[in-house]
C-alpha positions as CSV (number, residue, x, y, z in Angstrom):
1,X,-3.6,-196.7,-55.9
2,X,-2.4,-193.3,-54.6
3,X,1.3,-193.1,-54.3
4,X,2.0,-190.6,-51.1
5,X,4.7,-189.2,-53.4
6,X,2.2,-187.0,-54.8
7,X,1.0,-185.8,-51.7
8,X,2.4,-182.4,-49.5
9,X,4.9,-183.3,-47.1
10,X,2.5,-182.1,-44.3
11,X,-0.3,-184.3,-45.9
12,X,2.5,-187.1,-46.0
13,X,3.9,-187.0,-42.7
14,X,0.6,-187.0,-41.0
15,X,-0.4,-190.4,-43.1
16,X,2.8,-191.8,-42.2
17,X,2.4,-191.4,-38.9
18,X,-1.7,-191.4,-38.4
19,X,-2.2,-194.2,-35.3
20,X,-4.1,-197.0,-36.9
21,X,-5.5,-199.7,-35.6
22,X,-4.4,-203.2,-36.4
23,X,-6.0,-207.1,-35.9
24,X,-4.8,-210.2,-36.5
25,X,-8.1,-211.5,-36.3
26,X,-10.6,-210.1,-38.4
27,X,-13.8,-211.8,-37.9
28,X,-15.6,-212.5,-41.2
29,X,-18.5,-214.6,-41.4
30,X,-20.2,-215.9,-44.6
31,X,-23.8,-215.2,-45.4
32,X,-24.9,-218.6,-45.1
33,X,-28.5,-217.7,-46.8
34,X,-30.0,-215.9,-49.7
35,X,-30.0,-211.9,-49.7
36,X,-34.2,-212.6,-50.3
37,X,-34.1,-214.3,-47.3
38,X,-31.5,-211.7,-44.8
39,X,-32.1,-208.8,-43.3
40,X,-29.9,-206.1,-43.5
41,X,-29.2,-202.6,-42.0
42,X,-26.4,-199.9,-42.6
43,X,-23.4,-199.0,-39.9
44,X,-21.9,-196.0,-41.7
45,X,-19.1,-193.6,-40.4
46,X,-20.8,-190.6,-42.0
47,X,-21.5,-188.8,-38.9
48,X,-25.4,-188.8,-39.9
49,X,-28.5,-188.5,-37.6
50,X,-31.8,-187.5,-37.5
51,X,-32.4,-183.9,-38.1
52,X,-33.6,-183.9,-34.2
53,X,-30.8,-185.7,-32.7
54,X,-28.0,-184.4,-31.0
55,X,-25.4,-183.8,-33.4
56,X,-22.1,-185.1,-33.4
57,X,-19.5,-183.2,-31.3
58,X,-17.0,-181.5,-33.3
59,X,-15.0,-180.6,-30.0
60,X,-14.5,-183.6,-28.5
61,X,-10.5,-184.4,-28.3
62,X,-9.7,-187.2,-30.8
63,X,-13.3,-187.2,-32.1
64,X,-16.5,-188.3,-30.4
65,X,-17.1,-192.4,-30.4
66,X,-20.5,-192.5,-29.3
67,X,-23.4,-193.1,-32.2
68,X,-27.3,-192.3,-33.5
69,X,-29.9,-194.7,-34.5
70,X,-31.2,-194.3,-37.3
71,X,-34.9,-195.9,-37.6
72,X,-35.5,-197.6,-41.2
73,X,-38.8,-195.9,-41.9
74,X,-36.7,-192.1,-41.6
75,X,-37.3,-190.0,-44.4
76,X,-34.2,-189.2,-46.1
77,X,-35.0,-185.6,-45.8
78,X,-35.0,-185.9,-42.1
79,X,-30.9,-187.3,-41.9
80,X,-28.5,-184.9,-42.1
81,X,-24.7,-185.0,-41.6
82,X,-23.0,-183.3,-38.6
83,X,-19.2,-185.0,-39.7
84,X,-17.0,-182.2,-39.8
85,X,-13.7,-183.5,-41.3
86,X,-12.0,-181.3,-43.5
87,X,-10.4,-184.4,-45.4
88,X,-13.3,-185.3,-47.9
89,X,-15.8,-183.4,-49.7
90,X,-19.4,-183.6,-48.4
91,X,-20.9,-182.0,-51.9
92,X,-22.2,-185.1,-53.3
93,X,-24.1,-186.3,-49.7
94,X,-25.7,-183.1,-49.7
95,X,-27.0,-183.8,-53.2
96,X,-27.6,-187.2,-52.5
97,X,-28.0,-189.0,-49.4
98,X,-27.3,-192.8,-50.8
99,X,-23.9,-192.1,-52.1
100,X,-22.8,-192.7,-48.2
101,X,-26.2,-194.3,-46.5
102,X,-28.4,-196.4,-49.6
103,X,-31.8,-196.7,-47.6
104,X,-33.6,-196.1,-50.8
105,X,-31.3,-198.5,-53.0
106,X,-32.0,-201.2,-50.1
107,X,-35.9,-200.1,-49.7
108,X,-36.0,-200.9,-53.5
109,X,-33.8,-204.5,-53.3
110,X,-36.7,-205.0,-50.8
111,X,-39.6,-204.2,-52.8
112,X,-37.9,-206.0,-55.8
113,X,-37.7,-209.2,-53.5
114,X,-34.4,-209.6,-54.0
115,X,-33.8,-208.8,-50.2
116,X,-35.5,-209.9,-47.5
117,X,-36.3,-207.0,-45.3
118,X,-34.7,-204.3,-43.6
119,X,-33.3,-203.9,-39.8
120,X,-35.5,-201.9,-37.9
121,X,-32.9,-199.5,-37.2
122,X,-29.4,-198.4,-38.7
123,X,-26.7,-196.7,-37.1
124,X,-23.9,-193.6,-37.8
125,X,-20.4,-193.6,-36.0
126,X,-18.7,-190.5,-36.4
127,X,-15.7,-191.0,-39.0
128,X,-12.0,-189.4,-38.9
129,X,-11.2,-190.2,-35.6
130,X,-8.2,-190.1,-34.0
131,X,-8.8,-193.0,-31.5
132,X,-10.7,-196.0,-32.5
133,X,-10.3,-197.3,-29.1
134,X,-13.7,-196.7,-27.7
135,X,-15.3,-197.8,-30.6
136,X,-13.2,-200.7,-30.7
137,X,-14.0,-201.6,-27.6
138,X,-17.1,-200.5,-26.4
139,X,-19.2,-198.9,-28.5
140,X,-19.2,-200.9,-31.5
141,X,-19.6,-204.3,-29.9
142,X,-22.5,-202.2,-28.2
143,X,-24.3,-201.6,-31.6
144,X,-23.2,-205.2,-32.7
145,X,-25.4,-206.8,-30.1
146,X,-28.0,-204.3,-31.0
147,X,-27.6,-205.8,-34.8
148,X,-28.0,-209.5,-33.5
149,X,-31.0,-208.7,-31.1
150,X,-33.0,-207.1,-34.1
151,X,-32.2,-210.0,-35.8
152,X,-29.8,-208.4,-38.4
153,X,-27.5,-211.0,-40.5
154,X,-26.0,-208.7,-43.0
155,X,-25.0,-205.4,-42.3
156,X,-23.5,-202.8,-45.0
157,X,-20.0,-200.9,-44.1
158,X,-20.7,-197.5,-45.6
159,X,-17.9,-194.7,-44.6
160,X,-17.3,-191.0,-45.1
């Protein structure tokens, strides 16, 4: 585990006193059926989108909450990455797409029957933001009533 000791005091002092948000009520609900039986889509905070979307706004104060669809028959080649934080290294997402967003490690766990199919669509939040309010409150529970009314029962947490 990383000690901040190690860390610049400027690096330190801003993780210190970075605004996180905290619940006491972390909803958690157990699968409840076989992964051959669920179907599954991807919620990352890697900023990605279609090549033709909008990209992410890398002006907006605090960071921009809103997100992108991603449809589950995208090629690969056609998601790109518009996150523009400075705090993580965006080499190995260039190189390969499934370090941060798997759609061909979950097309295969499909094809090998071992999952039951994918969610029509996936979505991208912007990471490294500032305030999680909006997401918090609005658009995440947005995209989570999305998730239930395409029938989605297990969803994969991929961030930056």
């Amino acid at each position: 585990m990383p000690r901040l000791e190690i860390l610049s005091e400027v690096q330190r002092r801003m993780l210190e006193f970075f605004p996180c948000m905290e619940s006491d009520d972390v909803p958690w609900t157990p699968l409840g059926r076989d992964l051959s039986a669920s179907t599954a889509a991807i919620v990352t905070t890697g900023g990605l989108h279609l090549r033709d979307d909008k990209p992410f706004n890398r002006d907006h104060p605090g960071g921009e909450s809103t997100y992108r669809i991603i449809p589950s028959d995208a090629d690969p080649a056609d998601i790109v990455q518009s996150h523009f934080s400075i705090g993580f290294d965006r080499t190995a997402i260039y190189k390969d797409l499934n370090v941060t967003f798997p759609i061909d490690r979950m097309r295969e766990l499909v094809e090998q029957g071992r999952l039951g199919r994918l969610a029509p669509n996936h979505y991208s939040f912007m990471g490294a933001l500032r305030d999680c309010t909006v997401v918090a409150e609005e658009t995440g529970p947005e995209v989570a009533r999305r998730l239930q009314a395409e029938g989605v029962n297990l969803v994969l947490l991929t961030p930056t």
